[in-house]
N, C-alpha and C positions, 0 to 999 in steps of 0.2 A: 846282757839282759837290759829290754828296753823300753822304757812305759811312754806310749804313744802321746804325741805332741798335743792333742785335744786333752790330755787326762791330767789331771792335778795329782803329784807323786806322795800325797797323801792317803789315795786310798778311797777321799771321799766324794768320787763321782756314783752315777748310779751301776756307770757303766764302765770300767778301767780293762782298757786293752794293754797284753804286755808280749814281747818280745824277745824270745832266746834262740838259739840256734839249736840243731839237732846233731848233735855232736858225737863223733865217730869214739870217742874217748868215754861216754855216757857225763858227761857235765853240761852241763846251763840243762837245756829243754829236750835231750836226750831219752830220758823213761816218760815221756808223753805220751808215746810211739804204742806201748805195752798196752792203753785203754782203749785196741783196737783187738788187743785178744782176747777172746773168751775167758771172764774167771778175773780179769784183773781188775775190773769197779769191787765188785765183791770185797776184795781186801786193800781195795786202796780207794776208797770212794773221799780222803778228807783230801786237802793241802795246803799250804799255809806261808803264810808269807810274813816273815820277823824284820822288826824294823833296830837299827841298831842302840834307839834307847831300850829294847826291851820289848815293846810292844806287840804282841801277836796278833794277826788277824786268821781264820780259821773259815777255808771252804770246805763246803760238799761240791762235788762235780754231778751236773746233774744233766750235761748234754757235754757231746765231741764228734768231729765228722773230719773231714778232709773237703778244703774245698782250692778249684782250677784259677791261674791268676788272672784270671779275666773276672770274677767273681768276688775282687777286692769287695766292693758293695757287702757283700755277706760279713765282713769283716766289720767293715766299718757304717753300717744300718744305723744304728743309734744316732749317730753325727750327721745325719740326712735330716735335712729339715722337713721332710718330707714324711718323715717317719716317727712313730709312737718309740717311749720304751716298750710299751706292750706288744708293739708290733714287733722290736726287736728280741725279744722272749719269745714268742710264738714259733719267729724263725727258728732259734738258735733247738728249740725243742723240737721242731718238726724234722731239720737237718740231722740230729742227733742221729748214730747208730742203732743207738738201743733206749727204751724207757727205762730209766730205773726209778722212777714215781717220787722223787724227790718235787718236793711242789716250792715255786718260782713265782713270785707275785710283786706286781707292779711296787710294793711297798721295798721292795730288798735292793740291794746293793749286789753287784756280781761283778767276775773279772773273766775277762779272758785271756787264757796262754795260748799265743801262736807260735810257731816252728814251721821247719821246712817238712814236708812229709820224706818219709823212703828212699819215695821213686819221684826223677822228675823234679818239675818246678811247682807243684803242688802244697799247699800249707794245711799241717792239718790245728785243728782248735778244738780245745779244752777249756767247758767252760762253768762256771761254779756259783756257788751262790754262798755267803757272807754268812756264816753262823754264830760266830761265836769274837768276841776279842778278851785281850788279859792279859796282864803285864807281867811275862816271864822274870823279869829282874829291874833293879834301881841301876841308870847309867849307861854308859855306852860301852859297844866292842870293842876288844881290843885282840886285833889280830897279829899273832906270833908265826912272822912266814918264815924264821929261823929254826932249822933243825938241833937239838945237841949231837954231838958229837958220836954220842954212840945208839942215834937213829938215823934209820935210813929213811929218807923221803919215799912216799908211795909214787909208784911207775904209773903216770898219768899217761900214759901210752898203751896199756895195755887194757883191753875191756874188760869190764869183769862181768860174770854171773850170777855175782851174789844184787842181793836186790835192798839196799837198803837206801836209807835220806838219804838226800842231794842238797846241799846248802851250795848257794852261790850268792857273791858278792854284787847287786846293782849300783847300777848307775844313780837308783831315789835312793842311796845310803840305808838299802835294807835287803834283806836273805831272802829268799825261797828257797824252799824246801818240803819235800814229801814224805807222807807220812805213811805208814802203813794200817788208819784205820783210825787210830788209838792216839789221843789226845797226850800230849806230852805235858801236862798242867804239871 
């Protein structure tokens, strides 16, 4: 996972692009893929992204599309001198799949998650708008990649069906993770 050279790994440009892959194992930017089915903004319209003192930040996704690599530009609009935030909104709305009337205003902060699509050398984007922050806990994470002995590690090789978060470790020393709707406060 990787937040684009133009973005400060804080979180507080207007416009923060991020980067994971699409991964055959369903880790880093894997369940992106799913906001392209019927039924799945519906119960998963938040996602969020925990930074390791604790810090929450809390999207709506309010536009996703797939776009061709000739099309970089669609990505990266904001960082065109040439172009508005608003203009870059407009875009990311018109390209969208589907409306789902989440309202986007030149005042907000948004991110976007890119991946590889499917099929192809195609990217598709996921893109959100900034609702909410709150500080989950006092301090930093502290990750235990040591098993005891009488657990077994989970088979990172095998997909699963089941549809739950996804916590991944970045590179800006913070998590993402999906939520199914419901605020983990």
């Amino acid at each position: 996972i990787t937040i684009d050279t133009y973005n400060n790994p804080d979180l507080t440009d207007k416009r923060t692009i991020i980067y994971g892959h699409n991964r055959a194992d369903m880790s880093m930017f894997a369940k992106l893929k799913y906001y392209k089915n019927e039924g799945y903004w519906e119960t998963h319209p938040y996602f969020q992204i925990i930074y390791e003192d604790g810090m929450v930040y809390r999207y709506q996704v309010f536009s996703y599309f797939d776009v061709m690599p000739t099309e970089v530009d669609s990505i990266n609009i904001f960082f065109d001198e040439n172009n508005t935030f608003e203009d870059c909104l407009k875009m990311l709305k018109q390209r969208s799949r589907r409306d789902h009337g989440v309202e986007v205003t030149p005042d907000d902060q948004i991110v976007t998650l890119v991946t590889c699509a499917y099929f192809g050398t195609q990217r598709f984007l996921v893109n959100a708008v900034l609702v909410d922050t709150y500080q989950l806990y006092e301090g930093e994470i502290s990750y235990n990649t040591e098993y005891p002995n009488d657990v077994t590690p989970p088979n990172n090789n095998q997909a699963s069906t089941e549809d739950t978060s996804t916590e991944v470790d970045t590179s800006t020393e913070g998590d993402i993770s999906t939520e199914n709707g419901t605020s983990t406060e």
